[in-house]
N, C-alpha and C positions, 0 to 999 in steps of 0.2 A: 451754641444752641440758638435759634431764630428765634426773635422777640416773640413773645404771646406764646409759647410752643408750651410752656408748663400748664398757662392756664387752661387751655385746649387738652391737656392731658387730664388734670381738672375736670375740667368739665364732662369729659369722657365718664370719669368712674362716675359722677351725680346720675347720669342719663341710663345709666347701667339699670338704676332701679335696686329693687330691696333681694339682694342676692345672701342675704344672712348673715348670721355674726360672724366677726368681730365687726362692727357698726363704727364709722365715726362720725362726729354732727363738728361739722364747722361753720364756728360765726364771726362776724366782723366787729369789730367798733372803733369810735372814733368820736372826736369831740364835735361833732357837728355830725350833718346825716349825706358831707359829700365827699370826705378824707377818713379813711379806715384805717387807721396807724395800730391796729393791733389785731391780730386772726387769734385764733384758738377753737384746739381739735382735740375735743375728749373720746375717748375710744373704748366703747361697753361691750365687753366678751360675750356674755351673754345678757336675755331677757333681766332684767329689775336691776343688776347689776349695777356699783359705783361705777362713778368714768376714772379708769384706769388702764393705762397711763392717761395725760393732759400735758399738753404740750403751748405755749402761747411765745408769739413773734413780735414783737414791737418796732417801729420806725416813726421816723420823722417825714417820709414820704408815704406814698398811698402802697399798703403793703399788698392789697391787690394788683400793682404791674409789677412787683417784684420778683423778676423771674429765679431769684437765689431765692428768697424767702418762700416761692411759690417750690422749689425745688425740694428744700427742703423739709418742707410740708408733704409733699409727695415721695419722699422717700421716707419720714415718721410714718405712714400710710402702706407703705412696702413692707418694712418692719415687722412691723403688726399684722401682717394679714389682710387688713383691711378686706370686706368683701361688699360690702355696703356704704354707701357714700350721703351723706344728710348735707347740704348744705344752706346757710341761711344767706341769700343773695346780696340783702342789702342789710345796711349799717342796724345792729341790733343794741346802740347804745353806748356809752359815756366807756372809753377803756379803763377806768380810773376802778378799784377796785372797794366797794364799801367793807369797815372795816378797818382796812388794809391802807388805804390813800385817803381816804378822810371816812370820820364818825357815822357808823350803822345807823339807821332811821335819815339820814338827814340826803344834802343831796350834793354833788361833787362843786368844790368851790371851781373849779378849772373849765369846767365844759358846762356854762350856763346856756348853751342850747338845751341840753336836754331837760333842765327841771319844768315838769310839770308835764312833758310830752309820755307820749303811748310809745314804748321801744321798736314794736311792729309796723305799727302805721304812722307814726313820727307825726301825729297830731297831737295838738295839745288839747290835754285834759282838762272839761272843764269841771 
């Protein structure tokens, strides 16, 4: 398969528009706001609906040129139905999970880029 060919297919189902459920919204993160070492694609059957299934990709390279990892994402997308495509373009924050990799309320000891910044606009908060 020729390089970029997944993302281009990617990009194909976003451009598509809001063609109804099943919905998936995928976003990036990464410890900084220029290496995305983790995707994840939750998929709501219908309106109010949990995201079920959620699926999440982890690398040590930028998981946006990875044409396997982008593959594979588009065929969990095939799976499902998918008819709707959300995605968040740029880097939406720390893939470090609160809780989960370090203490709820506080802020990830690994990816001290993000403490104190806005996830969307990656400015810091004053």
């Amino acid at each position: 398969m020729a390089q970029g060919n997944n993302k281009k297919r990617l990009n194909k189902h976003v451009k598509k528009g809001d063609k109804g459920f099943p919905i998936a919204t995928i976003a990036y993160y990464g410890p900084t706001d220029v290496i995305a070492s983790k995707v994840v694609v939750a998929i709501f059957a219908y309106q109010d609906a949990d995201p079920e299934p959620m699926k999440k990709w982890v690398s040590t390279s930028d998981v946006r040129k990875s044409e396997k990892i982008l593959g594979e994402l588009l065929d969990f997308l095939k799976e499902n139905d998918v008819k709707t495509v959300s995605l968040i373009d740029t880097i939406f924050g720390c893939p470090h999970e609160a809780g989960i990799d370090y203490p709820r309320g506080g802020y990830c000891p690994e990816c001290k880029y993000w403490i104190g910044r806005d996830r969307l606009s990656h400015e810091l908060i004053h």
